[in-house]
N, C-alpha and C positions, 0 to 999 in steps of 0.2 A: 504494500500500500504506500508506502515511500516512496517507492519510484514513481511511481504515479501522481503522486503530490510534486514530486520535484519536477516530473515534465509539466504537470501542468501551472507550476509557477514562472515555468519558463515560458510557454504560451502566452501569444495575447491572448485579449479576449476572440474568443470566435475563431481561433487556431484549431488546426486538426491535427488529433491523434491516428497514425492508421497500426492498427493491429494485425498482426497476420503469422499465423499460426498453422503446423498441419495437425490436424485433428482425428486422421485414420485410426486405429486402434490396431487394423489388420491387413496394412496395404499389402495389396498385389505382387508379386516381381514375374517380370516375364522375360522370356526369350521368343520372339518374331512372334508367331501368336500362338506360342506354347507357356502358359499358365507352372512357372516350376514351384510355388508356393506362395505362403505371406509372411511379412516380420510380422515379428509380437514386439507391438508400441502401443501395450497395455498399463505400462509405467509413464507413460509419456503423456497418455491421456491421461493419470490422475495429477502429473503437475500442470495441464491445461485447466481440470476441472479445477485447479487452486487458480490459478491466474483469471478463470472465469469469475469466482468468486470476488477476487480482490478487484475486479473489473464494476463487478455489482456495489459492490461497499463504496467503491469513489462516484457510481451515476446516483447511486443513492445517498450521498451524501454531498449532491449538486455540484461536482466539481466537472462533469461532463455529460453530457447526454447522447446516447446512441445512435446516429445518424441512418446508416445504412451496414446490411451486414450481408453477405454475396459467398458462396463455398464454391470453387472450381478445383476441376482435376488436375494437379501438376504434374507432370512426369520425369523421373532423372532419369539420364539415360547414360551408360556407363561402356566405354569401351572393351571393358574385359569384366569377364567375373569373378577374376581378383581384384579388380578397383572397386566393386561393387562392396564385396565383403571389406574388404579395408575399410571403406567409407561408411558404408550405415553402422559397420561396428563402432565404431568413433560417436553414433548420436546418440545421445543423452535418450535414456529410457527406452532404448530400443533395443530388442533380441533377435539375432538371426540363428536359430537353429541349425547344429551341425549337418544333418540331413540336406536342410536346405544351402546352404553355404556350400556344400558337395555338387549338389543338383547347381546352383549356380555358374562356379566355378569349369563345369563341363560345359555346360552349354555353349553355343557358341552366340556371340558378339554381335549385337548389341544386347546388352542388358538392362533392364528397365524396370523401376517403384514408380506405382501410379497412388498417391498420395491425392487424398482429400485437405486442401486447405482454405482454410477460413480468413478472409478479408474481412475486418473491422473495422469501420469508421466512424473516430469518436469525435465530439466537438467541444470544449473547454466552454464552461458558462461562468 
């Protein structure tokens, strides 16, 4: 809730905040349009579901009000399925299972997380 306070003292009045978050729990990974699994970003969505909260506590406590809110498909798309595994293993709250980082890793090139993320646009009042 700090941070929040602090962007929005840096804000004028009538300044936007944009939010943007990915919010999948179980995205997808593909190879060309072979389906090889999904990460578990089951822990990722309970530090959304905190950030969602503390989002509420500053519209509810008039420091912003919620403009417009928009979910589109993102896709990374990764040259090999060792850059893939290297990379989402690095994201906070996110699990690639050994199975799947196997099935990755074979497949061939390109590899691909189709991720739901969430645009938020917040306005400073």
């Amino acid at each position: 809730m700090n941070a929040l306070r602090r962007i929005h003292a840096a804000l004028i009045r009538d300044g936007f905040l944009v939010d943007t978050q990915p919010v999948s729990a179980r995205p997808p990974v593909q190879a060309g349009n072979r389906r090889l699994g999904t990460l578990d970003m089951r822990e990722w969505r309970k530090t959304i579901e905190a950030v969602d909260e503390l989002v509420s506590c500053a519209v509810d406590d008039g420091l912003y009000v919620t403009v417009d809110e928009h979910r589109f498909l993102v896709t990374d798309t990764f040259e090999s399925g060792h850059e893939l595994v290297e990379t989402v293993s690095g994201w906070q709250g996110t699990r690639i299972s050994r199975a799947l980082a196997e099935r990755v890793v074979a497949a061939r090139p390109p590899v691909c997380v189709h991720q739901e993320v969430r645009l938020r646009l917040l306005r400073a009042i």
